[in-house]
GUKOLTOR-58755 format. One record per atom (N, C-alpha, C): y, x, z. Coordinates in pm, whole numbers. Example, Ala and Ser with C-alpha at 12.3 -4.5 7.8 and 13.67 -1.06 7.14 Angstrom:
<atoms>
+--------+--------+--------+
|     py |     px |     pz |
+--------+--------+--------+
|   -569 |   1319 |    780 |
|   -450 |   1230 |    780 |
|   -330 |   1320 |    780 |
|   -225 |   1285 |    708 |
|   -106 |   1367 |    714 |
|      3 |   1290 |    787 |
+--------+--------+--------+
</atoms>
This chain:
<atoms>
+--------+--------+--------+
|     py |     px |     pz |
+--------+--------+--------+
|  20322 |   5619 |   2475 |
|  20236 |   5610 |   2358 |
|  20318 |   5569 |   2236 |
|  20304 |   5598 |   2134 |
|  20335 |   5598 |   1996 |
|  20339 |   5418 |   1961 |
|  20451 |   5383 |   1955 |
|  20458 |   5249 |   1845 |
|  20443 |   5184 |   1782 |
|  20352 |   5214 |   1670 |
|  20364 |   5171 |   1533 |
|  20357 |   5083 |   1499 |
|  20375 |   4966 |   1539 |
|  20461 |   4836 |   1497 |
|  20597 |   4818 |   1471 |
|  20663 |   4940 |   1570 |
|  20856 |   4911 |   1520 |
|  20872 |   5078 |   1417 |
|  20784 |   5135 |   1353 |
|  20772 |   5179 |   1263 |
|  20880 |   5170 |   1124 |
|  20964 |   5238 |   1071 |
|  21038 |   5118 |    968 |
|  20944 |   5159 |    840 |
|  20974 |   5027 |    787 |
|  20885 |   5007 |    683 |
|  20995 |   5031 |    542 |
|  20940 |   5091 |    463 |
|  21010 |   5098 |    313 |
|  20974 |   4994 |    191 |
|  20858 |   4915 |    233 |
|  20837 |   4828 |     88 |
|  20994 |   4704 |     78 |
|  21047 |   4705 |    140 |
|  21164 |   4621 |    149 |
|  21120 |   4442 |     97 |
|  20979 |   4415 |    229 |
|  20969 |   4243 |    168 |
|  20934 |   4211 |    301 |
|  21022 |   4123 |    347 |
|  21054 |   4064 |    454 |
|  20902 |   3918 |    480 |
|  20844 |   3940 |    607 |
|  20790 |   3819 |    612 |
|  20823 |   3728 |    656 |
|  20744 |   3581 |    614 |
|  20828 |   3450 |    691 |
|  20811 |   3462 |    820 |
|  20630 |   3456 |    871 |
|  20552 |   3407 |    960 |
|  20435 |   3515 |    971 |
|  20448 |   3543 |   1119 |
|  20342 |   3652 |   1148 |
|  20362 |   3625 |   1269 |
|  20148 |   3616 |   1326 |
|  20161 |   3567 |   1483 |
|  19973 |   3542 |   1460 |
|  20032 |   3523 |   1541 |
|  19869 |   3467 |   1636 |
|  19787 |   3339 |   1645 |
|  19697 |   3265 |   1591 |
|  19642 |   3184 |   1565 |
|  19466 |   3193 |   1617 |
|  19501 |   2990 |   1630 |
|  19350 |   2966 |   1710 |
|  19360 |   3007 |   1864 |
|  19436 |   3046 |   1950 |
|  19409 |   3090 |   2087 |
|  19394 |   2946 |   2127 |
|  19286 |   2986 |   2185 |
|  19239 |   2857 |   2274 |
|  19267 |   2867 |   2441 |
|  19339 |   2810 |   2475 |
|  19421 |   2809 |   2624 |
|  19444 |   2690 |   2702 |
|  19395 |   2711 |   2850 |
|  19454 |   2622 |   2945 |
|  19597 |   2572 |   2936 |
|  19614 |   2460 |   2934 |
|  19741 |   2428 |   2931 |
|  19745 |   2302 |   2988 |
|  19911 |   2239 |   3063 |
|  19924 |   2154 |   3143 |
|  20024 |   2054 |   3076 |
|  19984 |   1935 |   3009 |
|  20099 |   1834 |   2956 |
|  20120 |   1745 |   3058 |
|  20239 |   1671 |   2972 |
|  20324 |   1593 |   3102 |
|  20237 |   1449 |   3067 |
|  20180 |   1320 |   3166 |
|  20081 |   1271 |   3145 |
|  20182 |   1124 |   3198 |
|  20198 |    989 |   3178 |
|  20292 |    898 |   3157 |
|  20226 |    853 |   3319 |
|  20105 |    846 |   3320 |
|  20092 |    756 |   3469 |
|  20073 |    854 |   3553 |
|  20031 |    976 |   3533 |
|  19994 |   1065 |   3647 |
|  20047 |   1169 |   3641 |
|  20185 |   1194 |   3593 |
|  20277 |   1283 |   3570 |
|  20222 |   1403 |   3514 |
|  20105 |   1442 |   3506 |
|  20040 |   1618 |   3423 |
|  19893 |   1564 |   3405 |
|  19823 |   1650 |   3319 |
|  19723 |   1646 |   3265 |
|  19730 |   1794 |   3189 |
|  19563 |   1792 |   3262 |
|  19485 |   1949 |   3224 |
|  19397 |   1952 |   3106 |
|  19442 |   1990 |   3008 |
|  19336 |   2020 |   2886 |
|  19345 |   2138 |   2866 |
|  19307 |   2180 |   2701 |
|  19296 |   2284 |   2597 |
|  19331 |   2315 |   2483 |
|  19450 |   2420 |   2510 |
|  19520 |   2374 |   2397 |
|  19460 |   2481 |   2259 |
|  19473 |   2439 |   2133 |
|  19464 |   2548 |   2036 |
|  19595 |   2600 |   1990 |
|  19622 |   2701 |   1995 |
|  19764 |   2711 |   1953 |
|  19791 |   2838 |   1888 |
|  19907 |   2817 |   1765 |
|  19938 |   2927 |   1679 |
|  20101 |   2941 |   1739 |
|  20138 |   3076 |   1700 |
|  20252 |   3161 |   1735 |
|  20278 |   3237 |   1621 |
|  20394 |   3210 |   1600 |
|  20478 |   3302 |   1482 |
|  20605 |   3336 |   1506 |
|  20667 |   3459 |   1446 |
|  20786 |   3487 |   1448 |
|  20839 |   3531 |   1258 |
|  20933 |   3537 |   1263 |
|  20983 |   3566 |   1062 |
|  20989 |   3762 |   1130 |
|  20941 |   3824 |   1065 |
|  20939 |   3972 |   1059 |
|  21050 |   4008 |    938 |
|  21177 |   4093 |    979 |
|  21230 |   4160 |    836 |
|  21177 |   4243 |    820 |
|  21216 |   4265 |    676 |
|  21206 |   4371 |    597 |
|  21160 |   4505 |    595 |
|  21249 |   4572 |    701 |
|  21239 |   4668 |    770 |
|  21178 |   4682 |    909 |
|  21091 |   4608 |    950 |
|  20987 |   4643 |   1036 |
|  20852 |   4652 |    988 |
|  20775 |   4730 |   1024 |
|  20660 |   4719 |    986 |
|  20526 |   4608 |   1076 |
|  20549 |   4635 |   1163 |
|  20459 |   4491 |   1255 |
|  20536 |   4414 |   1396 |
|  20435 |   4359 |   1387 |
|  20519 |   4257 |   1525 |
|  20442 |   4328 |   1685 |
|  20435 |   4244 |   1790 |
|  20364 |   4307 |   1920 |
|  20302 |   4135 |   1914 |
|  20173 |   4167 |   1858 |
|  20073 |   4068 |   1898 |
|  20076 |   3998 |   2049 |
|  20080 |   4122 |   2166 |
|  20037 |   4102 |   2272 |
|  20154 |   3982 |   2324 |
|  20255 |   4083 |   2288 |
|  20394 |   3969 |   2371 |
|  20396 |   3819 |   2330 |
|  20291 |   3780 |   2202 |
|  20275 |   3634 |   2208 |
|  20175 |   3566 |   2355 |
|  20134 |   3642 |   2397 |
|  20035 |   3574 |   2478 |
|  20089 |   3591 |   2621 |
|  20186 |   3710 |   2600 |
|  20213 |   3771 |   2767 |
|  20349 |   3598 |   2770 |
|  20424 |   3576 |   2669 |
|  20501 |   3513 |   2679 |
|  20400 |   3311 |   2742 |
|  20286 |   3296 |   2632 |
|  20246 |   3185 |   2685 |
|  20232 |   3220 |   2798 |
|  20149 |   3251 |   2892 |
|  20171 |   3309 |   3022 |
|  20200 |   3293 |   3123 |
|  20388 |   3295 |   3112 |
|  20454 |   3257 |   3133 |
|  20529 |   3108 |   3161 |
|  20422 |   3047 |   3047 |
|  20471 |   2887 |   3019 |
|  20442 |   2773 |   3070 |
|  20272 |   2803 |   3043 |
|  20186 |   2714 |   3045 |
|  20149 |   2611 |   3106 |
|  20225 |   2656 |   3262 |
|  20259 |   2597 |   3378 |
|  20274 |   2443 |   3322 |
|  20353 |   2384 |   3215 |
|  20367 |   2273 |   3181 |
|  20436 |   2252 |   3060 |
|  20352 |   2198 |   2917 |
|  20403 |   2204 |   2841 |
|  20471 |   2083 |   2780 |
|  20561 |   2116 |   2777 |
|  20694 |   1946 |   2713 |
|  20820 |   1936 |   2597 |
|  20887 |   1914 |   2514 |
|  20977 |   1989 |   2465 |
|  21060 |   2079 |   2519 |
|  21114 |   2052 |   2674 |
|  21219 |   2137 |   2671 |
|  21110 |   2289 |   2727 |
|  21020 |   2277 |   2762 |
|  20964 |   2392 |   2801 |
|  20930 |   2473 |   2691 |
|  20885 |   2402 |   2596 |
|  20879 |   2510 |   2449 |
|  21010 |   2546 |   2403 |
|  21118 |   2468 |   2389 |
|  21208 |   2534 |   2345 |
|  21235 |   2655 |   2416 |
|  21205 |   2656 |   2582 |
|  21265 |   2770 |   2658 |
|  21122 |   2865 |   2556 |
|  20988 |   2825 |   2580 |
|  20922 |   2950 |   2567 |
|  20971 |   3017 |   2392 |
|  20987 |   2909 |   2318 |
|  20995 |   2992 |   2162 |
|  21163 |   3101 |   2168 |
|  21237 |   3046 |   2239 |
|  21334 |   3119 |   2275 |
|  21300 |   3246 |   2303 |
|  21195 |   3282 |   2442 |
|  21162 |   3357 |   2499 |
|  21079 |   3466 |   2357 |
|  20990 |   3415 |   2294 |
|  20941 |   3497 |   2177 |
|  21024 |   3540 |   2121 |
|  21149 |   3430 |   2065 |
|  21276 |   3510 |   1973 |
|  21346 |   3657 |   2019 |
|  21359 |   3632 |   2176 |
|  21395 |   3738 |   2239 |
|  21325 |   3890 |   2263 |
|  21167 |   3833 |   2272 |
|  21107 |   3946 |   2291 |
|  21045 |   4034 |   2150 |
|  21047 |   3939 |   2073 |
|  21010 |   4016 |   1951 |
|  21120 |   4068 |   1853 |
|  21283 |   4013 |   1850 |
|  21359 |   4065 |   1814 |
|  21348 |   3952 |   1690 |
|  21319 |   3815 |   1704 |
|  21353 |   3756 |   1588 |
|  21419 |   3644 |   1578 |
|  21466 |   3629 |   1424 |
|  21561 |   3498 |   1358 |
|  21508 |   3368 |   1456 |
|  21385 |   3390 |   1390 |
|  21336 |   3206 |   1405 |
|  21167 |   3242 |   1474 |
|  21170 |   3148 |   1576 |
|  21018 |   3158 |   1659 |
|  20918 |   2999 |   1597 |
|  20759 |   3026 |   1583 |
|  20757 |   2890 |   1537 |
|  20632 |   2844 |   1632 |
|  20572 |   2745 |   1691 |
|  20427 |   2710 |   1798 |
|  20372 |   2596 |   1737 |
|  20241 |   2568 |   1719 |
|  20149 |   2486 |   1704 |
|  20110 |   2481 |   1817 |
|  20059 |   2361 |   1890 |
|  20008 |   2333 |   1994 |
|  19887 |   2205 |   1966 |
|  19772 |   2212 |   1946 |
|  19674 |   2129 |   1908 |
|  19586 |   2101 |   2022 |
|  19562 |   1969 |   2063 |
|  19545 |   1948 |   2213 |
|  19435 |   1813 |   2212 |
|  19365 |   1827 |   2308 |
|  19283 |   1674 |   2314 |
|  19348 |   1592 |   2411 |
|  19403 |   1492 |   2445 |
|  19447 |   1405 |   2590 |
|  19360 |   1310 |   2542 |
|  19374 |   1230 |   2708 |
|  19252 |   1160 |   2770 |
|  19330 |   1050 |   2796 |
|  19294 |    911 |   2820 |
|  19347 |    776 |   2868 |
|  19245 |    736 |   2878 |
|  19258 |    679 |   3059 |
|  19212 |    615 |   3104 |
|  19136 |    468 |   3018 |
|  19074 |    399 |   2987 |
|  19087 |    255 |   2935 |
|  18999 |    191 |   2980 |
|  19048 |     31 |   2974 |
|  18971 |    -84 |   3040 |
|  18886 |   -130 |   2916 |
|  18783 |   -167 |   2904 |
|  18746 |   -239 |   2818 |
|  18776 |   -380 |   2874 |
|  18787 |   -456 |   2729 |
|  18865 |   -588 |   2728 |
|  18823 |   -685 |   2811 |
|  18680 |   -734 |   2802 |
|  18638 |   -807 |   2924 |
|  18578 |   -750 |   3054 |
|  18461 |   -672 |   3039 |
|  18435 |   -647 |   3157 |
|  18551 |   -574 |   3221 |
|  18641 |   -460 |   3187 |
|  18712 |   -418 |   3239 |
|  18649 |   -321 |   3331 |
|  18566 |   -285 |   3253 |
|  18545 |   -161 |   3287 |
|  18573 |     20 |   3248 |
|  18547 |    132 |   3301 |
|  18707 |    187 |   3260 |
|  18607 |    354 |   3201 |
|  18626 |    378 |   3120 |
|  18581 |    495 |   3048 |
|  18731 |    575 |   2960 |
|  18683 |    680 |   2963 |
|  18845 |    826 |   2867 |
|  18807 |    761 |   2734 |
|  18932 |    752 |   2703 |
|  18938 |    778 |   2487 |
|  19001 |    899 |   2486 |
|  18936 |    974 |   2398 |
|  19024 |   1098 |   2356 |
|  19128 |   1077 |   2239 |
|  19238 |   1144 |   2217 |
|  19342 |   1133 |   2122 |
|  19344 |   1268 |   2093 |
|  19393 |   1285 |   1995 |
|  19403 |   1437 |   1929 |
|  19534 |   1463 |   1854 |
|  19607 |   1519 |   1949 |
|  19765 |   1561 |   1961 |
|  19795 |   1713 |   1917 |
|  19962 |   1724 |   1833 |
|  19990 |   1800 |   1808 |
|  20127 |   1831 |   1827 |
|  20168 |   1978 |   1863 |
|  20296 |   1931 |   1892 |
|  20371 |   2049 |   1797 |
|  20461 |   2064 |   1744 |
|  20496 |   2177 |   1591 |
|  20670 |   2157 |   1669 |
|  20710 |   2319 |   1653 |
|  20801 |   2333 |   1704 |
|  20839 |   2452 |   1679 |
|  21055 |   2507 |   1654 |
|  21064 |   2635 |   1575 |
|  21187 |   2627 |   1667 |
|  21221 |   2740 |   1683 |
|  21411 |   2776 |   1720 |
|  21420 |   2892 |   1611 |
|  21570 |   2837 |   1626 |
|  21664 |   2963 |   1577 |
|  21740 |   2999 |   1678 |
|  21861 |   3092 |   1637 |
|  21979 |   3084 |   1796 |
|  22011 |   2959 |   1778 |
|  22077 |   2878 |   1681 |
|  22124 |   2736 |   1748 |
|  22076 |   2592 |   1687 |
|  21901 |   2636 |   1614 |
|  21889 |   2498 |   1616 |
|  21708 |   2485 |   1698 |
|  21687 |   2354 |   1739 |
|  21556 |   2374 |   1778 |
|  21496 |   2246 |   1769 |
|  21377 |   2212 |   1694 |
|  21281 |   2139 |   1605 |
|  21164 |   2126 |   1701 |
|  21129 |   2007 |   1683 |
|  21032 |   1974 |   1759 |
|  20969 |   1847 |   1709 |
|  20785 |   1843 |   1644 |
|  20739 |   1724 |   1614 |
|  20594 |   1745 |   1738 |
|  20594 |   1557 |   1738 |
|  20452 |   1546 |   1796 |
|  20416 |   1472 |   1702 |
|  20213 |   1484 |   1701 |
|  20124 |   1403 |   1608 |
|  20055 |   1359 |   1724 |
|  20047 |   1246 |   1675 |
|  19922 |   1170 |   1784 |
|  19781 |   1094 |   1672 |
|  19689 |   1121 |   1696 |
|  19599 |   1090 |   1584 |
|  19555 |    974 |   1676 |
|  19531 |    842 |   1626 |
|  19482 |    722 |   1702 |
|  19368 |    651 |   1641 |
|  19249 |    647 |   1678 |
|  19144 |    591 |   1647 |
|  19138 |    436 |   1607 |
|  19126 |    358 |   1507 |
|  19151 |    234 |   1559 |
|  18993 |     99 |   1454 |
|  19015 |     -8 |   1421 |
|  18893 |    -80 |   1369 |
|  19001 |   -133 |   1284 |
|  18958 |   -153 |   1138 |
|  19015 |   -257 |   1085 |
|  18898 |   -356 |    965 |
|  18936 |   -434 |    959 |
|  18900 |   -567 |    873 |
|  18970 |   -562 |    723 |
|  18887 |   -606 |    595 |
|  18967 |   -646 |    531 |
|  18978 |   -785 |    501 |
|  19127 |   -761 |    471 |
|  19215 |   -908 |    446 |
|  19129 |   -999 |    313 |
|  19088 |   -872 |    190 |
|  19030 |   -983 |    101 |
|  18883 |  -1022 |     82 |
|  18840 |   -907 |    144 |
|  18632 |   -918 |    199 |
|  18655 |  -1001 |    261 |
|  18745 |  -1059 |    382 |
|  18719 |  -1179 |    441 |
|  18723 |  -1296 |    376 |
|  18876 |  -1347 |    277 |
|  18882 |  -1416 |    217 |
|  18795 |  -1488 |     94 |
|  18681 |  -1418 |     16 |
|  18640 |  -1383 |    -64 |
|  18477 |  -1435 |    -14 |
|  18402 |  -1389 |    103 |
|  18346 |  -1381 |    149 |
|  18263 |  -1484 |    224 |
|  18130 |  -1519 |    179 |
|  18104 |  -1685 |    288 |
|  18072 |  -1622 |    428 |
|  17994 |  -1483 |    389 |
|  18003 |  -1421 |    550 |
|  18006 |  -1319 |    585 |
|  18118 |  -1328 |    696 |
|  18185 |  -1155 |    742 |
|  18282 |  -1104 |    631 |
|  18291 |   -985 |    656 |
|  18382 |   -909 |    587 |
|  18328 |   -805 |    625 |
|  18406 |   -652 |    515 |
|  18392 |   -505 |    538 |
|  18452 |   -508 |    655 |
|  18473 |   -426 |    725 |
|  18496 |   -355 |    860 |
|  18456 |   -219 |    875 |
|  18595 |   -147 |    925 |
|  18536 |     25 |    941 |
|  18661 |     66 |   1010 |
|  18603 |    209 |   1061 |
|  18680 |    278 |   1177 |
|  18804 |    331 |   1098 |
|  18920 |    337 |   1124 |
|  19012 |    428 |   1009 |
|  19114 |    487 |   1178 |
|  19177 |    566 |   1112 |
|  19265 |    656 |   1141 |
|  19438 |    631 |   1164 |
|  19499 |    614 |   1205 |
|  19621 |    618 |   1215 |
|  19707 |    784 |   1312 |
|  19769 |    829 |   1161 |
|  19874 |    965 |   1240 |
|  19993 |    927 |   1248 |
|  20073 |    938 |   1349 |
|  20226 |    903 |   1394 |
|  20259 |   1081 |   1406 |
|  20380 |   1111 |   1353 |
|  20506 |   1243 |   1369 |
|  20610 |   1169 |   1366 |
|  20713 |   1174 |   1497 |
|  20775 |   1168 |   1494 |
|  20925 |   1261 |   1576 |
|  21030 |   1308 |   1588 |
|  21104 |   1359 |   1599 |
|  21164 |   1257 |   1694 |
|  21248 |   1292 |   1775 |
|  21310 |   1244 |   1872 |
|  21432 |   1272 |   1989 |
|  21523 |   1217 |   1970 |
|  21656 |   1219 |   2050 |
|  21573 |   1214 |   2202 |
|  21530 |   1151 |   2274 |
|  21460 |   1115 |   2395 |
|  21306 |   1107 |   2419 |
|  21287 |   1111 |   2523 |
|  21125 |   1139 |   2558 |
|  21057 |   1012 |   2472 |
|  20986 |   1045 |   2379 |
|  20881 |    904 |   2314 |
|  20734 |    965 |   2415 |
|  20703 |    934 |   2462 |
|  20531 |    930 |   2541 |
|  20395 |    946 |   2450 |
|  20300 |    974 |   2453 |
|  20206 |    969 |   2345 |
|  20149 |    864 |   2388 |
|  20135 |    784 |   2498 |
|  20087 |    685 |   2551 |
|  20151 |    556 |   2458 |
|  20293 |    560 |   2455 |
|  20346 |    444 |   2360 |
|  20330 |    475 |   2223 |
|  20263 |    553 |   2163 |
|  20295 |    593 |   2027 |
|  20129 |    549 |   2013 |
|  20023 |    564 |   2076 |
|  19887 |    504 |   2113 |
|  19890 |    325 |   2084 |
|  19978 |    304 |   2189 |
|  20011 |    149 |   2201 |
|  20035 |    119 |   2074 |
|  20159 |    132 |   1980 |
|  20204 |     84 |   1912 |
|  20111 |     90 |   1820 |
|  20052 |    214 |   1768 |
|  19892 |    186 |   1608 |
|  19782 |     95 |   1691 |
|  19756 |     72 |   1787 |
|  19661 |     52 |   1843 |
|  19740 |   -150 |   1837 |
|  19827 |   -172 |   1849 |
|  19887 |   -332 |   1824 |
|  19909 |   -378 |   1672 |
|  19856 |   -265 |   1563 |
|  19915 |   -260 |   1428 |
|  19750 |   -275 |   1409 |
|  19670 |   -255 |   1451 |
|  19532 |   -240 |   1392 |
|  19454 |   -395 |   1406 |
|  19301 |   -416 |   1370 |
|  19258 |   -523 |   1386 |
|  19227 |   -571 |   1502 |
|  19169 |   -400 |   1543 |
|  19114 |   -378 |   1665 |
|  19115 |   -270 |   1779 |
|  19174 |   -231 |   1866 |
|  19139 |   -122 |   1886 |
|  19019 |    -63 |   1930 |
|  18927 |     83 |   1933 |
|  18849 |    121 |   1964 |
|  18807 |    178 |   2124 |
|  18703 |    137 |   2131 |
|  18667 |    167 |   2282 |
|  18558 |    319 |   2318 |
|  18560 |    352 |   2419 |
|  18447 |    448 |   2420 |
|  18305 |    306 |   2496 |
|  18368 |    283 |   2587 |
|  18215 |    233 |   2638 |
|  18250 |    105 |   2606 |
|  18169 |    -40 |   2586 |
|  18177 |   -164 |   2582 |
|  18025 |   -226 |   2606 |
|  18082 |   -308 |   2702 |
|  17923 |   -393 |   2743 |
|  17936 |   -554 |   2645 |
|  17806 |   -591 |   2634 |
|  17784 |   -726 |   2549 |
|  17885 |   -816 |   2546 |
|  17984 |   -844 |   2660 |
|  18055 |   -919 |   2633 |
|  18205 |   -862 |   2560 |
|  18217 |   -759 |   2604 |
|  18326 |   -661 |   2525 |
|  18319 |   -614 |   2355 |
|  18192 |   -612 |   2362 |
|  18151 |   -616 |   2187 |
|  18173 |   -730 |   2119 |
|  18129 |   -839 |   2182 |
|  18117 |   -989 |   2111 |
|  18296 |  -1043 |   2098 |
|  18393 |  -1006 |   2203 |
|  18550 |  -1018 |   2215 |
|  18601 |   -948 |   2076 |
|  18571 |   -775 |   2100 |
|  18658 |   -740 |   2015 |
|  18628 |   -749 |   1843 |
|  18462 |   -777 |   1815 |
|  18463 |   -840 |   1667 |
|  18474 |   -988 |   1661 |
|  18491 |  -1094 |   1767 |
|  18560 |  -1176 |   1693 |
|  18735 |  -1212 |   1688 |
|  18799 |  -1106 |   1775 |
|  18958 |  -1080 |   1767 |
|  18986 |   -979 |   1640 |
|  18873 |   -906 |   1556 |
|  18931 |   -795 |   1502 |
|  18938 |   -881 |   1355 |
|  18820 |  -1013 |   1338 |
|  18779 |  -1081 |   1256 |
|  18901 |  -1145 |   1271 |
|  19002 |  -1237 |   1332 |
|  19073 |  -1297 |   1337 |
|  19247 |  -1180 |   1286 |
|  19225 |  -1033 |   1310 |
|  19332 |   -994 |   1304 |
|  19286 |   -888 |   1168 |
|  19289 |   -923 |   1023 |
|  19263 |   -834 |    920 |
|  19357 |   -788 |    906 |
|  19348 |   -655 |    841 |
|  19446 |   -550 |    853 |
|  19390 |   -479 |    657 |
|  19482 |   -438 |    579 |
|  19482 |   -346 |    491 |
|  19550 |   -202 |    544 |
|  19509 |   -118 |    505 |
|  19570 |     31 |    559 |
|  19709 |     30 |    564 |
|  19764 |    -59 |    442 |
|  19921 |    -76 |    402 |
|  19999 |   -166 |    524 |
|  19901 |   -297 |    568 |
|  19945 |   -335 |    669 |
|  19953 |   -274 |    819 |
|  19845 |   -167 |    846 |
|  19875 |    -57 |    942 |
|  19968 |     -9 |    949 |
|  20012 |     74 |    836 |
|  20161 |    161 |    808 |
|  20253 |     28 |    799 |
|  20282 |    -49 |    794 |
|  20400 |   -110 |    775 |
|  20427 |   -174 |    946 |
|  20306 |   -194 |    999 |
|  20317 |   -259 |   1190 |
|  20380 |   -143 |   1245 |
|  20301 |    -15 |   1194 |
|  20388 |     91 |   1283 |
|  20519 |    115 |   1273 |
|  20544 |    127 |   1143 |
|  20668 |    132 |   1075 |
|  20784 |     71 |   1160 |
|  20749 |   -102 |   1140 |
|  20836 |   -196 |   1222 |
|  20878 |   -141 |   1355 |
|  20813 |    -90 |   1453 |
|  20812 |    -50 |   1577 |
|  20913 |     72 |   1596 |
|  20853 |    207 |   1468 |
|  20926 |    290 |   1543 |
|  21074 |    303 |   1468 |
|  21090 |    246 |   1380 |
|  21230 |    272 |   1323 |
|  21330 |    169 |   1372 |
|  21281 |     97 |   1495 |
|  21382 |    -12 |   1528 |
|  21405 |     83 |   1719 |
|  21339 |    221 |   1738 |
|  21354 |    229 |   1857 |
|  21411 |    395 |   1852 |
|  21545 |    353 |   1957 |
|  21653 |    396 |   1901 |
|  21626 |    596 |   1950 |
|  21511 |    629 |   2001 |
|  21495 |    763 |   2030 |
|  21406 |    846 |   1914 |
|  21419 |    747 |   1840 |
|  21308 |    834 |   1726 |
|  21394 |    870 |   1594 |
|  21406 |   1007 |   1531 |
|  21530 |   1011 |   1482 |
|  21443 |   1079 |   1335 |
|  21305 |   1082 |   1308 |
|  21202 |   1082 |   1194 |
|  21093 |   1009 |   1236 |
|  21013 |    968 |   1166 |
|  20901 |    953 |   1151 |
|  20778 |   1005 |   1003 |
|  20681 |   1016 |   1027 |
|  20594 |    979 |    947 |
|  20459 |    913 |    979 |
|  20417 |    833 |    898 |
|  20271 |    718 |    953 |
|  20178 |    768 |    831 |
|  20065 |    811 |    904 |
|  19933 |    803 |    803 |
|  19862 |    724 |    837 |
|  19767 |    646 |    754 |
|  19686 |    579 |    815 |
|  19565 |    613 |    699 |
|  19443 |    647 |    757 |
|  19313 |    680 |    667 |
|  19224 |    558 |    750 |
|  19192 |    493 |    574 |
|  19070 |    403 |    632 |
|  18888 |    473 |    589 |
|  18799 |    463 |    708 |
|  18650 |    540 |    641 |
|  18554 |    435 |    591 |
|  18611 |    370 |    469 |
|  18563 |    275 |    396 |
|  18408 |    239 |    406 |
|  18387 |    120 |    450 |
|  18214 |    129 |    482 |
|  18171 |     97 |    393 |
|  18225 |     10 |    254 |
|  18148 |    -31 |    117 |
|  18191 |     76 |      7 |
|  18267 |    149 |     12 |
|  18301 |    299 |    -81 |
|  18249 |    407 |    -81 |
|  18231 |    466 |   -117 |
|  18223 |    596 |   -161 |
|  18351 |    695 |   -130 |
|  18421 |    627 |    -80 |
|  18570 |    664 |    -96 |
|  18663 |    611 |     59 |
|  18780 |    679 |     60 |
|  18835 |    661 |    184 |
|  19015 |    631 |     99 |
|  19020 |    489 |    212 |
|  19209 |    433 |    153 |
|  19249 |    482 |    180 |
|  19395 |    511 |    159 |
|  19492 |    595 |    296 |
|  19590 |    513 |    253 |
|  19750 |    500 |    328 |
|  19889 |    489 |    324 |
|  19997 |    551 |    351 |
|  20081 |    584 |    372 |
|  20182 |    743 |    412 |
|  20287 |    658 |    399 |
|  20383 |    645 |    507 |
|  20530 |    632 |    509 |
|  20600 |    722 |    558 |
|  20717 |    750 |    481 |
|  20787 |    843 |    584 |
|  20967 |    828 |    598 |
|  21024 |    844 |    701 |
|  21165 |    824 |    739 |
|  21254 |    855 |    639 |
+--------+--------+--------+
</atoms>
């Protein structure tokens, strides 16, 4: 059958990025206590198209996941974006991988044990000799403010905010420790289930531990730039302001 994707093309304008986006796919990550974990991943695929081609082969993005999925980790993407470079005939391969993981958790007193979901990303490109790789871990967390409390004969604001960690890395960082660490920077961390006595613990520990968004980004901060496998970072932290109209944020970056 006829080609027409390796077609040559005459407009002479080279694209960056052309691929496949939104596939929603089974996929298998590497999981810190139980070595794998089964979710769903969303994921985009690109390759740089020259000049002189006219299209790419859609299909061979998917025939290649496929191939992969078996378990996804850095070095396995680097093999699979390799594998795209090869099959599509290009410079540079690029993957989004957008994922939900699950942790186990105790609530604080009863200790009883319900999933938190986290909402992970993993962004990753080769060339022939270089290959890039970030994870995002989005972490749910409670914070207090430092001057509603001070200010205040009773209580303080309090609201759910956000903490994003990217960071780059010489050695395996876990999403489990990258969890830990916003989750020790916050007032409080968040639970899925909590019984009466677990509610009454964590607002009067979250009351005792006030946090500004700035002091979020700066706890994380401390942590990951003193540990020696992390070779970027960036920290967001979004607070969902309960007396505003409006939402804080903070941004550090390496």
């Amino acid at each position: 059958m006829k080609d027409i994707q390796s077609e040559r093309d005459n407009r002479n304008i080279p694209i960056n990025k052309v691929g496949v986006e939104g596939v929603s796919y089974p996929i298998v990550v590497m999981d810190k206590s139980k070595k794998h974990q089964e979710t769903v991943g969303k994921i985009t695929m690109s390759v740089d198209l020259p000049k002189d081609f006219r299209g790419t082969h859609m299909s061979r993005f998917i025939e290649v996941l496929n191939r992969h999925r078996s378990k996804i980790n850095p070095h396995n993407i680097e093999d699979m974006l390799e594998d795209i470079r090869k099959v599509l005939r290009a410079q540079t391969a690029h993957i989004e991988i957008e994922f939900p993981y699950f942790i186990e958790k105790k609530a604080p007193v009863s200790k009883i044990k319900s999933y938190m979901k986290y909402n992970c990303k993993f962004s990753a490109s080769k060339t022939s000799d270089k290959f890039d790789f970030v994870i995002t871990v989005e972490i749910p967390i409670q914070t207090v403010c430092p001057c509603s409390l001070e200010i205040s004969d009773f209580g303080a604001h309090n609201q759910r905010a956000l903490v994003k960690i990217s960071v780059r890395m010489r050695n395996l960082v876990w999403i489990e420790e990258l969890i830990e660490v916003a989750e020790n920077a916050a007032s409080s961390p968040v639970y899925t289930l909590l019984k009466r006595e677990d509610e009454k613990y964590v607002t009067e520990n979250s009351f005792m531990n006030p946090r500004f968004v700035e002091d979020v980004a700066r706890e994380v901060v401390k942590k990951l730039k003193n540990d020696p496998r992390i070779t970027w970072y960036k920290v967001e932290v979004l607070s969902y302001e309960s007396i505003h109209n409006h939402n804080a944020f903070a941004c550090i970056e390496s």
